[in-house]
N, C-alpha and C positions, 0 to 999 in steps of 0.2 A: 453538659454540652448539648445543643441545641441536637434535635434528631439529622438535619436535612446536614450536620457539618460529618458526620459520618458512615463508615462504608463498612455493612457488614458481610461477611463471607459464613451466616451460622450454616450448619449443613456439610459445608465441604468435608469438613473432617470430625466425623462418627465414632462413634467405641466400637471396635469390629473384634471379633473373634478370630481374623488372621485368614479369612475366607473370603472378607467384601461383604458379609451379611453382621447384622447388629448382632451384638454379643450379649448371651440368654441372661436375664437378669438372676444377677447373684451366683457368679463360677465362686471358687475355693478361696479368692486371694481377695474376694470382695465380702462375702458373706463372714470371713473372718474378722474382717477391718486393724487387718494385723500389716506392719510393714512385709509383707512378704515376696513382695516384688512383683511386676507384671510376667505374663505371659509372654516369651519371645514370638516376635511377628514371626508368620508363617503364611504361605499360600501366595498367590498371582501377588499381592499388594507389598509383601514382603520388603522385594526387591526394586520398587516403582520410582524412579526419576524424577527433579523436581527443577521447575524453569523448561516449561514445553517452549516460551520464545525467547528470543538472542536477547529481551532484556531484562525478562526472569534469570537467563543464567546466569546474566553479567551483575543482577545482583546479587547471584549465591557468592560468585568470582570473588565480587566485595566482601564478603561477608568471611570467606572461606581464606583471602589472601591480604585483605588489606585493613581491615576492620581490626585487628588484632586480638579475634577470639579465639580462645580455647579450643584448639582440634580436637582433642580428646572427649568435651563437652558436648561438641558441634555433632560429632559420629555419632552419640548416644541421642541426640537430641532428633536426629534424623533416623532412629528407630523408632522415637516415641511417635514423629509426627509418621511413617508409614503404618502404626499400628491402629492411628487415628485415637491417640489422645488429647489430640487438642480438639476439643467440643463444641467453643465457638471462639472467630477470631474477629476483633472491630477493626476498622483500618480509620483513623480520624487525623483533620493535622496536626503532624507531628508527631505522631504517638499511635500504636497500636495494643490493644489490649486483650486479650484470652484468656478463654477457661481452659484449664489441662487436669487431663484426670494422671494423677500421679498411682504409686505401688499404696496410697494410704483410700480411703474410701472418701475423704472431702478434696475435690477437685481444689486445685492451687490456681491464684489470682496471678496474673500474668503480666506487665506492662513493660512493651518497648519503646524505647524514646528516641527519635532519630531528629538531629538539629533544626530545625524549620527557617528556613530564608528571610533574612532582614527584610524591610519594603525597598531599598535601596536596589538586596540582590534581586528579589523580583524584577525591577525593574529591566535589569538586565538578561535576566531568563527569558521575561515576554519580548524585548527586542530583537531576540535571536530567534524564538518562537514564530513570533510575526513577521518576520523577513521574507518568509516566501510561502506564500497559500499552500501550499501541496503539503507542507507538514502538520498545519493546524488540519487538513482535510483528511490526511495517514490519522491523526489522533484520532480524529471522530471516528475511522475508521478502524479502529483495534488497535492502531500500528504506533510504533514507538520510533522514528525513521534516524537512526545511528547518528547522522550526522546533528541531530539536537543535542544528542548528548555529548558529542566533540566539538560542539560549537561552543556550549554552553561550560567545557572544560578550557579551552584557550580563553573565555572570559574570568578565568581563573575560580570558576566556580565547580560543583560536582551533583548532578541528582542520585547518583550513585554515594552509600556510606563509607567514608574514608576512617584513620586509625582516631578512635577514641569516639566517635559519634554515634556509636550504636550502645544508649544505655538501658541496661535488661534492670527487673524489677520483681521479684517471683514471693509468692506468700510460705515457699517449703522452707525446712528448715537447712537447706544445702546453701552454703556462704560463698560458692564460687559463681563467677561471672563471666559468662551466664553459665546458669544452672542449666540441665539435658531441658528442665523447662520448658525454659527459657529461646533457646536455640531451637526446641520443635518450631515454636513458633515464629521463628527469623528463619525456619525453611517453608514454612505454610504461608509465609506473606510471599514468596515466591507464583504462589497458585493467584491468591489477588489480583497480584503484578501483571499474570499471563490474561487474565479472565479484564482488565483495564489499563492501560498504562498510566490512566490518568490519577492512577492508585500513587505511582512513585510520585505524582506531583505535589497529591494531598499530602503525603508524607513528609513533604518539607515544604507545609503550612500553607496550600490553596487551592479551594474546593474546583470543582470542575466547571459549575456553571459560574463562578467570581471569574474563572482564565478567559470562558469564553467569552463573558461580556466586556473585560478588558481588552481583549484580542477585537473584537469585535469596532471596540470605541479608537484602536490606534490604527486599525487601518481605514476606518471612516476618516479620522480625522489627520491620517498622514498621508490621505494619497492627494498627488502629486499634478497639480492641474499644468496642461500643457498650454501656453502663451497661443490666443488665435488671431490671425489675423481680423483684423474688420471687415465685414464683407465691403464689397463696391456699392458708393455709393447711390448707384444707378442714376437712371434719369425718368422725370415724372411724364406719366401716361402723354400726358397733352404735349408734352412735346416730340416723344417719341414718334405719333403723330401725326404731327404738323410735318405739313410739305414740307416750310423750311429746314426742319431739324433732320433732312438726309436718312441715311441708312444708318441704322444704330449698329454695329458691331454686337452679337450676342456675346456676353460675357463666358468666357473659360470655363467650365467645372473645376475647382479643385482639384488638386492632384493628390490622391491615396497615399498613406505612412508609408514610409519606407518597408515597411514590414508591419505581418497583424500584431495586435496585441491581445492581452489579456482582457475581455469584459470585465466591466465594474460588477457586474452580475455576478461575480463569484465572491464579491465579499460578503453577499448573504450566505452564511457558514452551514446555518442547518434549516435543511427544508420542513416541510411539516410533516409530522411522524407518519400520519397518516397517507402520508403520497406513498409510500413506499421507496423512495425517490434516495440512492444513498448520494451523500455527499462527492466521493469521486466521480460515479456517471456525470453528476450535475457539473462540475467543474471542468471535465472531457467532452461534454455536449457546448456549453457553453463556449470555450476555446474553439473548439473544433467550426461550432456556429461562426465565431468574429473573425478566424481566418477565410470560413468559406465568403465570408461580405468583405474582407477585403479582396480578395480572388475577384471578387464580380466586377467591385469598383476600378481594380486593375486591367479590365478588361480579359482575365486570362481564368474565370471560370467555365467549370462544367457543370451546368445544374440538372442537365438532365439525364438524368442517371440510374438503371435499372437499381432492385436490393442488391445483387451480386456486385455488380459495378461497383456501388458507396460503401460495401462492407470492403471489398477489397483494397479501394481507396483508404478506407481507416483503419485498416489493416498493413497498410506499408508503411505508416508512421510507427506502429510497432515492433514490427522484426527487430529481432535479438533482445524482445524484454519480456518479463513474465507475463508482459497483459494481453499480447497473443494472445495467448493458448486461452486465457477468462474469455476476451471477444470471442474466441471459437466456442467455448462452452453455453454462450447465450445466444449464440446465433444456429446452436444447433448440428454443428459439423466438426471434423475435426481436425483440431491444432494442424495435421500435416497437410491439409489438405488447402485448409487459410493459408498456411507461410507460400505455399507455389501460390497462390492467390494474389497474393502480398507483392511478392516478388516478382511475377511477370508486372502485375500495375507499377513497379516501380521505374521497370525495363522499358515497358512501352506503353500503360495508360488500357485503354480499349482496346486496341488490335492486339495486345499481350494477354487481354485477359479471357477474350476469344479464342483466341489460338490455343491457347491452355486445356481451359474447360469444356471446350466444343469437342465432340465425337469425328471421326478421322470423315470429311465430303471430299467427294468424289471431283477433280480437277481436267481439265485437258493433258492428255498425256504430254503433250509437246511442250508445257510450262514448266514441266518438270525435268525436260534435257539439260541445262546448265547446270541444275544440283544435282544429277547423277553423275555428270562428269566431274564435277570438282568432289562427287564420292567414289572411289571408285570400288567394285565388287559392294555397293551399295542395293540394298531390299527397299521395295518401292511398296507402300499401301496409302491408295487413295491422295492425301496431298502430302504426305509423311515420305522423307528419304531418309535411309537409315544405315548405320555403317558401325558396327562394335555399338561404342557410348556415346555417339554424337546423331542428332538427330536435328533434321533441316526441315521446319512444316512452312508452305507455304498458305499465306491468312488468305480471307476473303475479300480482304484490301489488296491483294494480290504484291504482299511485301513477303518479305524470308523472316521466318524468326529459328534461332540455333535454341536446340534444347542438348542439354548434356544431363546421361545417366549418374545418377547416386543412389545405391541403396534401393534399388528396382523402381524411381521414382525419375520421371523425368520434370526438371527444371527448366526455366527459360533464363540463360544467362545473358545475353545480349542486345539493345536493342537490334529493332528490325532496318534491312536494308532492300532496295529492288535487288539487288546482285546474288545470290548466294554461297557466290565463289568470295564475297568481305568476307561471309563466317567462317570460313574453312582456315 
């Protein structure tokens, strides 16, 4: 088999001595070459887990509940591989192969065979695949995103090993199926799986760059051109004019989609290694570009916009999802500090996100009669009225914005009004 059709993982898993360091050549059970059994694992590796992500585990799940292997084999198999006898493991389609150092001193030949998908089923894998950019861009990106794999099960298919599909192959002379072997290494393709997801793909028969250039070929070739009108046919110079030909009516602009779309820009899938450029930022830049131009052409942009202002703005599109806290992580401050960020721009835009971040300026006291009445035994600092956990700052736009205490943090919950007897 060609080199470039398989995935090797040599390295991962070492002969150790039960400590994490390589084990001194020629202990007692080696230098005999007697079956005398190995060493029981010992030390931090002993006891170590395997499927660090939700689709590593959900292959052990397979393997452990539905594959109908041998529990008793599986336990033993999962000593060998924490002791690091599996030496080296290939991942190719279909089929996986390793070396395992067994209790005898000639390492045993290893081969798993797991079903590889008709071109029929592919076809139906990369349709579900392809269906929405954010999962071909999750792959590129490490991620395995759950819903391909429940998509790709209601087409009545499985990437995951179901009963009888997982067939083991071992050079020892133990006749059961699988062999402790055998099994280390159906919990070592677990590590693969974590360190690629595109591993489980090869696994049932297609390499990584063959998905992408298909992926590639069916969203060029199925997207979806939208019907355009013909522009007007205008009228020619000379008669525009000519005295005779009147006042020409300048023709309408076009009126902007009902809503933005997604740029064609994002079906170029992988930028050049060398931009540094990951795939998500590009497709969250991009997006985020084609709404702020239909925003302009709607007439209902804001383009002029400090850093703080447009992180905050791309900041209120994510409250309550993980990518928060990443945007706070590269923009160098922290997650709690974005989400108030977030959240006053969502309440009022600029005036919320001033009033927020701005340090307590100094007002006319007389501005501030109508929110001390409607506080009452209210503490007054600079444009700040204050009462328990409710707090009334009045902006430099000379509007009210309510903040309420959580967590010794004060938030902006409302937009703003002239009144500040509405907030109360």
């Amino acid at each position: 088999m060609p080199d470039d059709e398989r995935r090797s993982w040599q390295g991962r898993a070492r002969q150790t001595d039960g400590t994490g360091q390589p084990a001194a050549a020629g202990p007692a059970w080696w230098r005999s070459r007697e079956d005398a059994g190995l060493p029981a694992a010992k030390g931090p590796g002993s006891r170590r887990s395997f499927g660090a992500t939700w689709w590593g585990r959900a292959w052990l799940e397979a393997l452990e509940q539905r594959a109908r292997l041998d529990p008793g084999r599986l336990s033993r198999g999962r000593s060998y591989a924490r002791r690091g006898s599996v030496l080296e493991l290939t991942v190719s389609p279909g089929e996986v192969e390793a070396v395992v150092q067994g209790s005898r001193a000639t390492p045993y030949q290893v081969t798993v065979r797991i079903r590889a998908f008709s071109a029929d089923e592919w076809d139906a894998v990369l349709e579900i695949v392809s269906a929405q950019i954010g999962r071909v861009a999750a792959l590129l990106d490490g991620e395995l995103p759950p819903e391909v794999v429940d998509d790709v099960r209601a087409a009545g298919l499985d990437l995951l090993p179901g009963a009888g599909e997982v067939l083991t192959n071992c050079s020892c002379p133990d006749f059961a199926v699988p062999c402790k072997h055998s099994a280390a290494v159906c919990y070592l393709v677990a590590d693969a799986l974590d360190d690629d997801p595109f591993a489980l793909l090869l696994l049932r028969g297609r390499r990584k760059d063959e998905l992408l250039e298909t992926l590639r070929s069916r969203r060029g070739g199925s997207a979806v051109v939208a019907p355009r009108t013909p522009p007007p046919a205008g009228i020619p110079a000379i008669a525009a004019f000519s005295a005779a030909a009147g006042v020409v009516p300048v023709p309408a602009p076009p009126r902007p989609l009902n809503a933005p779309g997604v740029p064609v820009a994002v079906k170029v899938l992988d930028p050049p290694r060398s931009s540094g450029v990951e795939v998500r930022d590009l497709v969250a830049l991009a997006t985020d570009a084609a709404r702020r131009a239909w925003e302009l052409a709607s007439g209902d942009a804001d383009l002029d916009l400090t850093y703080e202002q447009d992180l905050a703005r791309r900041a209120a599109d994510l409250l309550g999802t993980p990518d928060l806290a990443d945007l706070a992580h590269r923009a160098g401050i922290s997650a709690r500090q974005l989400s108030a960020w977030a959240t006053a721009w969502r309440h009022a835009g600029r005036g919320g996100l001033a009033v927020t971040a701005d340090a307590p300026h100094d007002v006319d006291p007389d501005s501030l009669t109508d929110a001390v009445a409607a506080l009452p035994n209210a503490t007054v600092e600079a444009n700040r009225v204050t009462a328990g956990k409710l707090q009334l700052r009045l902006g430099k736009d000379n509007l009210w914005y309510r903040f309420d205490q959580s967590f010794n943090d004060w938030t902006l919950t409302r937009p703003p009004t002239a009144d500040p007897q509405d907030l109360v």
